[in-house]
DSSP file (Angstrom, degrees, kcal/mol; ACC not computed):
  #  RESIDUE AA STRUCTURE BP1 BP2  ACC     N-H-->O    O-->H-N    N-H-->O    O-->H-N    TCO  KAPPA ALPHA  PHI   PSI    X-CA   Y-CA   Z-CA
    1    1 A X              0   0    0      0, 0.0     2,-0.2     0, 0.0     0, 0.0   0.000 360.0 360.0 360.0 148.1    7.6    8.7   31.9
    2    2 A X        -     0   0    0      1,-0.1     2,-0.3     2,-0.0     3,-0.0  -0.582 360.0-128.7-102.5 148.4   10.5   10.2   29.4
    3    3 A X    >>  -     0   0    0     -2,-0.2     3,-5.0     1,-0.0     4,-0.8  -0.758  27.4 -93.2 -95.8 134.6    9.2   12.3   26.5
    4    4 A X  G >4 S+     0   0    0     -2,-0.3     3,-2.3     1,-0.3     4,-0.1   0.463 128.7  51.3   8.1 -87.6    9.8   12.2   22.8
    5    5 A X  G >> S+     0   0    0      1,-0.3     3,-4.4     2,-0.2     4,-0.5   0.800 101.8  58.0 -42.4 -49.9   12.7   14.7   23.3
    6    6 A X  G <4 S+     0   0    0     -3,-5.0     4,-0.4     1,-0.3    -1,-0.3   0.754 104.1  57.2 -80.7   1.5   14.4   12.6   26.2
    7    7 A X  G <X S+     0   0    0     -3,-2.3     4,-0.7    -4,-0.8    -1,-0.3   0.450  94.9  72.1 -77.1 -22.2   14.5    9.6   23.3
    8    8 A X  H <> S+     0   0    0     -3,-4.4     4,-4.4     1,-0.2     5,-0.2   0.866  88.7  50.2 -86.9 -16.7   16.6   11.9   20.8
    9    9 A X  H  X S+     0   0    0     -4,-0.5     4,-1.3     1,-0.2    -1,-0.2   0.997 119.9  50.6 -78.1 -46.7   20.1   12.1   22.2
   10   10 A X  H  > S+     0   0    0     -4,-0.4     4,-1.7     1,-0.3    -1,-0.2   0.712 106.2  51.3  17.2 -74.2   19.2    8.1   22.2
   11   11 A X  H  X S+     0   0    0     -4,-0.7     4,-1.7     1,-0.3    -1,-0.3   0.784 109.8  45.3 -85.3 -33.6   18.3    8.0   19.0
   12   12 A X  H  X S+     0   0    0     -4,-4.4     4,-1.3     1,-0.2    -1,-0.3   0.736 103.1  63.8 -82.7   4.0   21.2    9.6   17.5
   13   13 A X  H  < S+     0   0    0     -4,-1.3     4,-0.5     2,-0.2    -2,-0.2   0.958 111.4  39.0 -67.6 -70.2   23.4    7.6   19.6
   14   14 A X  H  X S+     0   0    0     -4,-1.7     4,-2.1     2,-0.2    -2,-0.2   0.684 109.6  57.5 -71.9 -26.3   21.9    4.5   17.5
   15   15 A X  H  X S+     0   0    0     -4,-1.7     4,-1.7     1,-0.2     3,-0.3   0.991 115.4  43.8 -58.5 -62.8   21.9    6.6   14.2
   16   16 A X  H  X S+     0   0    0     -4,-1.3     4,-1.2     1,-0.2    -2,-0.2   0.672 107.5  52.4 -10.0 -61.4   25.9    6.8   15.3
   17   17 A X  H  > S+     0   0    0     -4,-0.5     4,-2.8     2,-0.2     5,-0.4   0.701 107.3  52.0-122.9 -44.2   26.2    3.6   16.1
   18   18 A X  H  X S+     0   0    0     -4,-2.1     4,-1.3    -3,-0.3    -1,-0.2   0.904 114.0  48.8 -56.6 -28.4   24.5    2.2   12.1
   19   19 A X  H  X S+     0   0    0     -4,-1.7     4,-2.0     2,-0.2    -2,-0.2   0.936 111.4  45.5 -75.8 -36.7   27.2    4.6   10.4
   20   20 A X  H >X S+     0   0    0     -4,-1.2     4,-1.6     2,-0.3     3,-1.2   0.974 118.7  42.1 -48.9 -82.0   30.0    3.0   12.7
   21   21 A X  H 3X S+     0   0    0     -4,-2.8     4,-3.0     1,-0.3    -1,-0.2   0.803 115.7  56.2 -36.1 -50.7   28.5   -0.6   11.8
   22   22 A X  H 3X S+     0   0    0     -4,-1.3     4,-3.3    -5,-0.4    -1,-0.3   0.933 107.8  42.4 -67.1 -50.0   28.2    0.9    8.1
   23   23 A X  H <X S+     0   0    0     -4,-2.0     4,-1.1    -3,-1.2    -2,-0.3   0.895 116.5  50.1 -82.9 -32.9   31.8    1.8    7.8
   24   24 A X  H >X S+     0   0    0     -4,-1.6     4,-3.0     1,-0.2     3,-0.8   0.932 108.5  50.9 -29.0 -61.7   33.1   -1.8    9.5
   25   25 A X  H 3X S+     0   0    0     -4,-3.0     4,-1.9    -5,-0.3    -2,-0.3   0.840 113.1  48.8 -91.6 -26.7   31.0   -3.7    7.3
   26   26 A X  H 3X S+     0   0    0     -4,-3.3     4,-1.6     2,-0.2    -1,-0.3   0.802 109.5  48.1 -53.2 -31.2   32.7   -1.6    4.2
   27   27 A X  H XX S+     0   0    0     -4,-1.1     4,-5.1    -3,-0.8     3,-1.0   0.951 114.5  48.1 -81.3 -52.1   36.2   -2.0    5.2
   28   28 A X  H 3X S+     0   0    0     -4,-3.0     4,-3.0     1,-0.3     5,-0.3   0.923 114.6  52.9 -33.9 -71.0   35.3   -6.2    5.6
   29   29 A X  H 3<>S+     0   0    0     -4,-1.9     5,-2.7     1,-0.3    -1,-0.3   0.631 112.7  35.3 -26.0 -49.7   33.7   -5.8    2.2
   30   30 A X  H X<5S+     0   0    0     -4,-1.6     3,-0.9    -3,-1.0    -1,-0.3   0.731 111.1  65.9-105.2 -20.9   36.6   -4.2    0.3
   31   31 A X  H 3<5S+     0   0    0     -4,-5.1     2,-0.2     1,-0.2    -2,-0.2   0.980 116.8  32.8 -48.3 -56.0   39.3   -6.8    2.7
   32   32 A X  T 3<5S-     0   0    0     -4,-3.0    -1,-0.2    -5,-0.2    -2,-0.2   0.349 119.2-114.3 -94.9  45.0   37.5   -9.7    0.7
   33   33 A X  T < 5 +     0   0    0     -3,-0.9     2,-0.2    -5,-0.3    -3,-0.2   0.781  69.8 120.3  31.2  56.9   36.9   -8.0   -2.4
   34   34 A X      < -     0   0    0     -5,-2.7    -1,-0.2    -6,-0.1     2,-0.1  -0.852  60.2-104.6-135.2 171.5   33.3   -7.8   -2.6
   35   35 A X    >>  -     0   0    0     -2,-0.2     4,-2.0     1,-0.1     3,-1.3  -0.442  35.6-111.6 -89.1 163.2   30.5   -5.1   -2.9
   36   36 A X  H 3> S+     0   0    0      1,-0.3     4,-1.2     2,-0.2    -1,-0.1   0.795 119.6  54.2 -18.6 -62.7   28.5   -4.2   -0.1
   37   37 A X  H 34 S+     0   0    0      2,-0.2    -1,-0.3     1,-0.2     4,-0.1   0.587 105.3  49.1 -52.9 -24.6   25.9   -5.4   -1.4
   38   38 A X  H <> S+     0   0    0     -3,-1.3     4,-0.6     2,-0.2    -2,-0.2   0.605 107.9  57.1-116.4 -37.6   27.4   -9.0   -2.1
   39   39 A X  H  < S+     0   0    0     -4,-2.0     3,-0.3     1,-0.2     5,-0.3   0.787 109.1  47.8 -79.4 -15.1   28.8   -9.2    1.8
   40   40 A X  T  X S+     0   0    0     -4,-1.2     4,-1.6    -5,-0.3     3,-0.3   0.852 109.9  52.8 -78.8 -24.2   25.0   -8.6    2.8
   41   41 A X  T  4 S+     0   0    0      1,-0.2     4,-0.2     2,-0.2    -2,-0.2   0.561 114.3  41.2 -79.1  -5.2   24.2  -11.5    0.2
   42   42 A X  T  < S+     0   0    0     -4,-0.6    -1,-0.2    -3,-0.3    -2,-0.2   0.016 109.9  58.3-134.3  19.2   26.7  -13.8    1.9
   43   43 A X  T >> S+     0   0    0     -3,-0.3     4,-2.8    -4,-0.2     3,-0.9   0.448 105.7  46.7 -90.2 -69.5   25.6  -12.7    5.2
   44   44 A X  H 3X S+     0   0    0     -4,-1.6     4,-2.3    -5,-0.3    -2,-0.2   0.884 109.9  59.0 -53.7 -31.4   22.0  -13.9    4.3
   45   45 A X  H 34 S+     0   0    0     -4,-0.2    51,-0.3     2,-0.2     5,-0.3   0.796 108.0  43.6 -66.4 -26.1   23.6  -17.2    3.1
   46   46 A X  H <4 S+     0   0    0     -3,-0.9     3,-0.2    49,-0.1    -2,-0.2   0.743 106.2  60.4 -82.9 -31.1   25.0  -17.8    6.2
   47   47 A X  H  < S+     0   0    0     -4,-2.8     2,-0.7     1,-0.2    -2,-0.2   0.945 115.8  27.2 -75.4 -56.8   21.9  -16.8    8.1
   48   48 A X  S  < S-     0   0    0     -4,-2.3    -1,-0.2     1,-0.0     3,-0.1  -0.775  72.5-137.0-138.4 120.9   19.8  -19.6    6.4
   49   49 A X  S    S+     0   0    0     -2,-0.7    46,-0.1     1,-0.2    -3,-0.1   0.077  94.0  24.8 -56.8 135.4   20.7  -22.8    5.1
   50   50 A X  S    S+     0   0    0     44,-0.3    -1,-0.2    -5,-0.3    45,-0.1   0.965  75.8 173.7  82.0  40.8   18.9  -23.7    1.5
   51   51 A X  B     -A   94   0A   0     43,-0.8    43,-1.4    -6,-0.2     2,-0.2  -0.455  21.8-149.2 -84.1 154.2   18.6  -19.9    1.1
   52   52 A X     >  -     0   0    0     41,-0.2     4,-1.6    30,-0.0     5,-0.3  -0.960  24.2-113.9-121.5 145.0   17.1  -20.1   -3.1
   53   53 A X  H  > S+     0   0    0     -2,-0.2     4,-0.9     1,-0.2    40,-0.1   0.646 113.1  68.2 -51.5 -16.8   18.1  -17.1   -5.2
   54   54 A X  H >> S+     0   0    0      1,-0.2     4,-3.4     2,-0.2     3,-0.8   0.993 101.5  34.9 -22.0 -99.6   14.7  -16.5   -5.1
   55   55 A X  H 3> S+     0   0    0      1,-0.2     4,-2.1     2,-0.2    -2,-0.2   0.690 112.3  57.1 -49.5 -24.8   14.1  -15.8   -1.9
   56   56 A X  H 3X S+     0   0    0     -4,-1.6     4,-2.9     2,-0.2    -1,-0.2   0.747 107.8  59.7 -84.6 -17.8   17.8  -13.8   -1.2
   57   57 A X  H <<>S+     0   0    0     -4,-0.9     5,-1.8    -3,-0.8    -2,-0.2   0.985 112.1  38.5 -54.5 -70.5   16.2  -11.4   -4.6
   58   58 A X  H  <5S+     0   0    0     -4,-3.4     3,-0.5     1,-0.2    93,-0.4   0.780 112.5  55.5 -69.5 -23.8   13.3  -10.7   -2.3
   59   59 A X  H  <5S+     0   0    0     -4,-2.1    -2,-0.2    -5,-0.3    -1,-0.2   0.964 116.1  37.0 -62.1 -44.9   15.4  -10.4    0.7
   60   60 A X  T  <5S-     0   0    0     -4,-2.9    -1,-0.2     2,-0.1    -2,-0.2   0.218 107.2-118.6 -79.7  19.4   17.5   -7.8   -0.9
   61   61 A X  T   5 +     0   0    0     -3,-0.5     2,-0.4     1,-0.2    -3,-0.2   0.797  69.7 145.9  43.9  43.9   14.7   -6.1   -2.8
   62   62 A X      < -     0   0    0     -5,-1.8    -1,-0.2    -6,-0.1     5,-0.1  -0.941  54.9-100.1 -81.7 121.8   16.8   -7.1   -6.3
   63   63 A X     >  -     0   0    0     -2,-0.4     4,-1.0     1,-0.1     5,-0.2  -0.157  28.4-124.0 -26.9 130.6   15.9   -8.2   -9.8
   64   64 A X  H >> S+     0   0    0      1,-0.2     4,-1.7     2,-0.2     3,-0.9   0.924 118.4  56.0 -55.6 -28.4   16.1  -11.9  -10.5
   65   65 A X  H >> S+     0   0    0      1,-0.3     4,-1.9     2,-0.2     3,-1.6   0.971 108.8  42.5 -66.0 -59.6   18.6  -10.5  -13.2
   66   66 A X  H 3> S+     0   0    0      1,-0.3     4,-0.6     2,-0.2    -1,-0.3   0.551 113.3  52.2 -70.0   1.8   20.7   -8.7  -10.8
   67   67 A X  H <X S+     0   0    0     -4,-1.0     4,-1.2    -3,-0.9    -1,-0.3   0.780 105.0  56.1 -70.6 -36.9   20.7  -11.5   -8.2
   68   68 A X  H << S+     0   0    0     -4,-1.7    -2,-0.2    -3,-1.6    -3,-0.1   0.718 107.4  46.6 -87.0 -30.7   21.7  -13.9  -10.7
   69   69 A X  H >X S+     0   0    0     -4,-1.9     4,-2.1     1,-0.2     3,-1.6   0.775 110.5  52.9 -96.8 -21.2   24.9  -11.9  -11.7
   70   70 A X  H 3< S+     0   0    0     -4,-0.6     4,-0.5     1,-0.3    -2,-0.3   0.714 109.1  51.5 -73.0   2.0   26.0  -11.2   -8.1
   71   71 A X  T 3< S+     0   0    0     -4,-1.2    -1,-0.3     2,-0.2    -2,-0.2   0.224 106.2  49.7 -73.1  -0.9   25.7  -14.7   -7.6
   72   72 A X  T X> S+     0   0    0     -3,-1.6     4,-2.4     2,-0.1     3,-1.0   0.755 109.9  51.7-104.7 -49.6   27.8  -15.3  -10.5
   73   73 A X  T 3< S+     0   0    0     -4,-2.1     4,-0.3     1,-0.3    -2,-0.2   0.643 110.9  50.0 -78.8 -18.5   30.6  -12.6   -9.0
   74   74 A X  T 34>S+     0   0    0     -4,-0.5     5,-0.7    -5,-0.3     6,-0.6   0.689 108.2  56.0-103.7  -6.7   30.5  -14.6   -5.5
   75   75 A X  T X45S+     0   0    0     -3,-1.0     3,-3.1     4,-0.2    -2,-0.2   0.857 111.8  44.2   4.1 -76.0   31.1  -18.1   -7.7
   76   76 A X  T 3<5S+     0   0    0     -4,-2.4    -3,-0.2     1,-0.4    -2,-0.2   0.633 108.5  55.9 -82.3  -6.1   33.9  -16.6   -9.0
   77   77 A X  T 3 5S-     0   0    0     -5,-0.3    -1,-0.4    -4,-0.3    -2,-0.1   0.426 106.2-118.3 -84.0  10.3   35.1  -15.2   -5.9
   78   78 A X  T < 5S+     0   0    0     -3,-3.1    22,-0.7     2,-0.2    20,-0.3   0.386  90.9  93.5  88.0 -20.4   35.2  -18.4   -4.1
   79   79 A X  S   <S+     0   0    0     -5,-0.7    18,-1.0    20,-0.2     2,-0.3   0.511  82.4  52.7 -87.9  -1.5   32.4  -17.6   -1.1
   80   80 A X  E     -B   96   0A   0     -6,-0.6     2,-0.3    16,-0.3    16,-0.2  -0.999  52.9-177.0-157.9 138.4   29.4  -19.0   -2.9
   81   81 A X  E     -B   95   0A   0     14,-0.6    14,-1.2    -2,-0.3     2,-0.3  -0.881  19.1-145.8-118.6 143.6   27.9  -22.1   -4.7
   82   82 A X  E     +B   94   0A   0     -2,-0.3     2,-0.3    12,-0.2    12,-0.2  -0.856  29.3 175.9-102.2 154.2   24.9  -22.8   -6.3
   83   83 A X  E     -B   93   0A   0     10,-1.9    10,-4.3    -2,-0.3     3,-0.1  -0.957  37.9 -82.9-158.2 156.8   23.6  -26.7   -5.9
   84   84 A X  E     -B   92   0A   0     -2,-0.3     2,-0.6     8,-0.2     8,-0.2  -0.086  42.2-112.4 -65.7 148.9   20.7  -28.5   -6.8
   85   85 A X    >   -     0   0    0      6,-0.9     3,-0.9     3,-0.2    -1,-0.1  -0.483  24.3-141.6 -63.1 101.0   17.5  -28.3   -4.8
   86   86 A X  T 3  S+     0   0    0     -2,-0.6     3,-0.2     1,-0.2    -1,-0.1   0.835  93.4  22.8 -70.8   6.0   16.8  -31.6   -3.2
   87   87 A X  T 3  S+     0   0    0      1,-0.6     2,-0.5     0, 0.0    -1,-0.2   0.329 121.6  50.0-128.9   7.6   13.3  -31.8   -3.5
   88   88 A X    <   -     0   0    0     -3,-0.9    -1,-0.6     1,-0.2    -3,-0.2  -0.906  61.7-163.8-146.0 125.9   12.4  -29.2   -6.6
   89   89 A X  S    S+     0   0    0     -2,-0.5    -1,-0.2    -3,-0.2    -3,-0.0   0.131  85.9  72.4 -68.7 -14.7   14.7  -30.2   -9.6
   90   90 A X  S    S+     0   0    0     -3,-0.1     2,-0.2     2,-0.0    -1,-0.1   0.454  95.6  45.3 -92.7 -21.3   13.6  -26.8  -10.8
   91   91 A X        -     0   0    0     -3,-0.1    -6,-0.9    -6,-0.1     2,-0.2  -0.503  65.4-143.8-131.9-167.1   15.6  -24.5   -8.3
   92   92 A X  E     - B   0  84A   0     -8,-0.2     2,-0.4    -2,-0.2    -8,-0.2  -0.932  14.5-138.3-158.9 152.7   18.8  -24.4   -7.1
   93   93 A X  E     - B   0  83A   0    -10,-4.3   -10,-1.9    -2,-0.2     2,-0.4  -0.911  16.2-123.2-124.0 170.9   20.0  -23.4   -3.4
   94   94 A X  E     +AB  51  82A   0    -43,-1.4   -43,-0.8    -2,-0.4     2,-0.4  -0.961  29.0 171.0 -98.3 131.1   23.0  -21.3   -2.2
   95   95 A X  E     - B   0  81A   0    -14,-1.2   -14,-0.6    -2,-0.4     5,-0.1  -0.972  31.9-107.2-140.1 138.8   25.5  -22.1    0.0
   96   96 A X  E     - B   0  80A   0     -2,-0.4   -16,-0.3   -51,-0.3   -17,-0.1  -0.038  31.6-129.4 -47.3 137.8   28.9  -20.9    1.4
   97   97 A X     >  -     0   0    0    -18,-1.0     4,-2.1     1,-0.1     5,-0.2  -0.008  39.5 -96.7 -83.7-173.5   32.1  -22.5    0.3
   98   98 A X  H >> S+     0   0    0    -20,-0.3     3,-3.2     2,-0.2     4,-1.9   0.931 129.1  47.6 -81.3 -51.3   34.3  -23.5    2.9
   99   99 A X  H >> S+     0   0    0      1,-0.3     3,-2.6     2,-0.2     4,-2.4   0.879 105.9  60.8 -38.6 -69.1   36.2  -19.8    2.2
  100  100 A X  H 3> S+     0   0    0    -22,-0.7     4,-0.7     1,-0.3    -1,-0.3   0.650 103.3  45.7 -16.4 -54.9   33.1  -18.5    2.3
  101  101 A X  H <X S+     0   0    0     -3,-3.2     4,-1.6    -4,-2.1    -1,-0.3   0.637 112.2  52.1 -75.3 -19.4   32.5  -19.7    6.0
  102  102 A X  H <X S+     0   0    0     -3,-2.6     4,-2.4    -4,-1.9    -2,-0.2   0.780 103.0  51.7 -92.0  -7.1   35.6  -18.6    7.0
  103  103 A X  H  X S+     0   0    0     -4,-2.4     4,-1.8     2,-0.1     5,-0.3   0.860 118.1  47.0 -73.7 -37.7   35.2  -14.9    5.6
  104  104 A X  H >X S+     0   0    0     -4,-0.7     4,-2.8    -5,-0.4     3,-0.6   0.994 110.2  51.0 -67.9 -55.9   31.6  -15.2    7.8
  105  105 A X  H 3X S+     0   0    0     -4,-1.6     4,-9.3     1,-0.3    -1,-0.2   0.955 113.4  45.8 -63.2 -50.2   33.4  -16.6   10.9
  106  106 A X  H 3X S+     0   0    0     -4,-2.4     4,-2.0     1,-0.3    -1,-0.3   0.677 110.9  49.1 -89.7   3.3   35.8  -13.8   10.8
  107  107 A X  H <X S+     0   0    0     -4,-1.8     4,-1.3    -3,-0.6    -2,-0.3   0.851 115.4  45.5 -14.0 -70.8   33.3  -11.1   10.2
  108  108 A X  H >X S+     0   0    0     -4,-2.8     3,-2.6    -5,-0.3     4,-2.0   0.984 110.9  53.4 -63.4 -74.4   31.3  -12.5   13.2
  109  109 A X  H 3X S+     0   0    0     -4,-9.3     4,-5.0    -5,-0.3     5,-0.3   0.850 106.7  53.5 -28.4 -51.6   34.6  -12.8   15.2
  110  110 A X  H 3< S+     0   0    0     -4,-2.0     4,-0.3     1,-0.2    -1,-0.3   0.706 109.2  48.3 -57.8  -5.5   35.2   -9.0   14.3
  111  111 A X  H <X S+     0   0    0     -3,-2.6     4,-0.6    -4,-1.3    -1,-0.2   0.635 109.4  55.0-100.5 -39.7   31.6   -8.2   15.8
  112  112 A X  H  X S+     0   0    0     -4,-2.0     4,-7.4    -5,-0.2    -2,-0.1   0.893 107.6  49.1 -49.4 -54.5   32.5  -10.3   19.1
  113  113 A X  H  X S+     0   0    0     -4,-5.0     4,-1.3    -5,-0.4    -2,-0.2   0.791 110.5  47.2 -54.3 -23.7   35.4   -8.4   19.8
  114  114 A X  H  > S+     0   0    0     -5,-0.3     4,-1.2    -4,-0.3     5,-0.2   0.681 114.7  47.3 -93.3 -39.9   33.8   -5.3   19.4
  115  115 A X  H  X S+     0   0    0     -4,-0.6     4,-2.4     2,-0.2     5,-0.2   0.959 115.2  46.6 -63.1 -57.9   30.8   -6.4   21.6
  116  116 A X  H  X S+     0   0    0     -4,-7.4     4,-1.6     1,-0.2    -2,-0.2   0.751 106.0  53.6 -73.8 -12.9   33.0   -7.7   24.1
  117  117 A X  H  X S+     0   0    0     -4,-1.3     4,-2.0     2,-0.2     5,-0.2   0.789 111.3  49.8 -37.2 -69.9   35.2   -5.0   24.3
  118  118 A X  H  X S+     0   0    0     -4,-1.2     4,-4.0     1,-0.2     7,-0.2   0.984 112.7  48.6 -43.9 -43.7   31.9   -2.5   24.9
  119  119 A X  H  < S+     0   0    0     -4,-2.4    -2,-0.2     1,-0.3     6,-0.2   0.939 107.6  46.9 -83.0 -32.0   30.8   -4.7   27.4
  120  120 A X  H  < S+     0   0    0     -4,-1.6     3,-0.4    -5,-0.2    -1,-0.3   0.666 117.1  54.7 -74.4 -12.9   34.7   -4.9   29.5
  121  121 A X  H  < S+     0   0    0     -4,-2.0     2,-0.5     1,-0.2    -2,-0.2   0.922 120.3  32.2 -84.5 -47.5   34.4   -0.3   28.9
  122  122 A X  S >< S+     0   0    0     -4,-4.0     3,-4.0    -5,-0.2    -1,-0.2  -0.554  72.9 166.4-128.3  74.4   31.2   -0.5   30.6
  123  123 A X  T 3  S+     0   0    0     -2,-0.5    -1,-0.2    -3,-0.4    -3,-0.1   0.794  77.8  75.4 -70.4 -12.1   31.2   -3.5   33.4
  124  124 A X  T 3  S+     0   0    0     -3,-0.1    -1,-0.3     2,-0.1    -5,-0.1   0.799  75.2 115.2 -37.5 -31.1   28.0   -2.1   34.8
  125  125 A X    <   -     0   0    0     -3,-4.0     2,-1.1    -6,-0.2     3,-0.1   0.056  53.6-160.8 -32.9 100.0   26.4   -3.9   31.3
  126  126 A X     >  -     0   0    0      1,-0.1     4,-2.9     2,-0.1     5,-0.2  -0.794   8.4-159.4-102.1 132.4   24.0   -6.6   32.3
  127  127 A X  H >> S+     0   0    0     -2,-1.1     3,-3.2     2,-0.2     4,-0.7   0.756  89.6  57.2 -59.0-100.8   24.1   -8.6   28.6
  128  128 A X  H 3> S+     0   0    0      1,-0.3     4,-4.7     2,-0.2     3,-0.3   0.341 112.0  42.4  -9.3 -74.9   20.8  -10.4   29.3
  129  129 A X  H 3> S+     0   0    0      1,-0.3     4,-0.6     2,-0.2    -1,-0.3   0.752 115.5  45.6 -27.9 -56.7   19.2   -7.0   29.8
  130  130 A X  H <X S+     0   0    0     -3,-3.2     4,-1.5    -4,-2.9    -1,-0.3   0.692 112.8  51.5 -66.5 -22.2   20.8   -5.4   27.0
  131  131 A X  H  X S+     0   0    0     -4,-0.7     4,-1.1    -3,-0.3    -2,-0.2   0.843 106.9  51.4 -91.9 -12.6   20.0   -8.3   24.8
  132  132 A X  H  X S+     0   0    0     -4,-4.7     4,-1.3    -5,-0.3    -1,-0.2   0.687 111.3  52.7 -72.4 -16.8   16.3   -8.4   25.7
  133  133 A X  H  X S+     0   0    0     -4,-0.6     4,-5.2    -5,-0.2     5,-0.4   0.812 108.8  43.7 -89.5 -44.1   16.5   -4.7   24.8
  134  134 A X  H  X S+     0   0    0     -4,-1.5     4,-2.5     1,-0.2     5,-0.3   0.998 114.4  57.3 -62.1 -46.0   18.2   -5.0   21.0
  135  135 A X  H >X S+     0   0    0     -4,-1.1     4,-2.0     1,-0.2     3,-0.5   0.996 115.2  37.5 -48.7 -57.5   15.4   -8.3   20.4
  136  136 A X  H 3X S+     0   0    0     -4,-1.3     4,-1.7     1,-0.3    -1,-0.2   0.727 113.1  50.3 -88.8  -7.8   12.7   -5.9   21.1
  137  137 A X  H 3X S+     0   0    0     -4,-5.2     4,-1.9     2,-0.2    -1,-0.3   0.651 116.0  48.4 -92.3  -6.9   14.0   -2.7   19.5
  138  138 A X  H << S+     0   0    0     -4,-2.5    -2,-0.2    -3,-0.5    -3,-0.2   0.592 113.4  47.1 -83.4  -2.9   14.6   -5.2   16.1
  139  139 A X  H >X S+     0   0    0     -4,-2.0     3,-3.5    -5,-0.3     4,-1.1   0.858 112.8  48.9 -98.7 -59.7   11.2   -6.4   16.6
  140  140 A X  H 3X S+     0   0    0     -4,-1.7     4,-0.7     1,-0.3    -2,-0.2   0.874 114.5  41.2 -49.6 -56.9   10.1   -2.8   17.0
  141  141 A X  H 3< S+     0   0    0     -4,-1.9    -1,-0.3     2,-0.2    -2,-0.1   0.303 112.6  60.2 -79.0  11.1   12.0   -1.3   13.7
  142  142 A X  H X4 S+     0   0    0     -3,-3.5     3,-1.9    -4,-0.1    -1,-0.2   0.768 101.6  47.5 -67.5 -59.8   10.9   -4.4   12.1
  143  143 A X  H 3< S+     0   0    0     -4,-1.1    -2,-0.2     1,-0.3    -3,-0.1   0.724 111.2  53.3 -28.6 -41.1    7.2   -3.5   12.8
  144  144 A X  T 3< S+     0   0    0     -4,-0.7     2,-0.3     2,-0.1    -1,-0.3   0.204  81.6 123.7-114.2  31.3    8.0    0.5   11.3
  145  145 A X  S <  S-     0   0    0     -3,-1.9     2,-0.2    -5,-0.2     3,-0.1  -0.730  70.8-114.4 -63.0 120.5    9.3   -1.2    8.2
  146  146 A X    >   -     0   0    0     -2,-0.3     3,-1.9     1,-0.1    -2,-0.1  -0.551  32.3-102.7 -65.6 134.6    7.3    0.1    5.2
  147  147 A X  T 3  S+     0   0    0      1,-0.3    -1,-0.1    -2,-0.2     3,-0.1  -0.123 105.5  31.4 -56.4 126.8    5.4   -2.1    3.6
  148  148 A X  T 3  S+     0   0    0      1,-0.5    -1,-0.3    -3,-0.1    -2,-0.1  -0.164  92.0 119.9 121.5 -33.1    6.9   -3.4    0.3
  149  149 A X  S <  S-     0   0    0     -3,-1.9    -1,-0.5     1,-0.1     2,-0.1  -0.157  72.8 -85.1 -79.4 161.9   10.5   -3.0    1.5
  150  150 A X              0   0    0     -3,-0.1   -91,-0.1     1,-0.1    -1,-0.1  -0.345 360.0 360.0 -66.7 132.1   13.0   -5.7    1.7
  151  151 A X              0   0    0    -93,-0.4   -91,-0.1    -2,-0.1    -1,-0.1  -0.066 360.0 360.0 -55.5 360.0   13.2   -8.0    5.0
């Protein structure tokens, strides 16, 4: 059985691997001329249909105020809509504009290539394997999430 220690070269491998991720997902950001913050909000829009600003607030640990005006600055960029709630007249949902899904698609495209690319450098790769391994290390660094932070 491997010890702590044989886990770090690992772990900074994956440390590596977030900054890498980090600096992709900036360069997307400033191609469509949004913040960081606003491609993670139109990320989450993408993830789940009827998303309510509500709920995308608590996803991003944000003030209803400061939801409300990036949602106003992705309106006026074109990637994002507000529309009525069909069953609570009271709320409002978000949803992607057609631009909007095609800024997502090709985000996600760049993130295929990039996978599949790893996976043609190292043809040893079995995906299955690796993909049961990424499930269970997001379920795991879900789990050592401190309580109170955003989801």
């Amino acid at each position: 059985m491997a010890s702590s220690a044989d886990y770090v070269p690992f772990v900074l491998l994956l440390r590596q691997l977030q900054l890498t991720s980090g600096n992709l997902r900036a360069g997307i950001a400033k191609e469509l001329g949004v913040s960081m913050a606003e491609l993670n909000a139109l990320s989450h829009a993408a993830d789940q249909e009827g998303l309510t600003p509500k709920k995308l607030s608590e996803l991003m640990d944000l003030t209803t105020g400061s939801m409300t005006t990036m949602i106003d600055r992705l309106e006026r960029s074109g990637l994002l809509v507000r529309q009525p709630h069909p069953t609570d007249r009271r709320s409002i949902r978000l949803a992607l504009t057609p631009g909007g899904r095609q800024a997502m698609r090709w985000v996600n495209r760049l993130y295929l290539d990039a996978v599949i690319a790893a996976f043609n450098a190292t043809p040893d790769s079995d995906l299955a394997a690796q993909t049961e391994f990424i499930e269970a290390l997001s379920a795991s660094l879900d789990a050592s999430t401190p309580k109170g932070s955003a989801g």
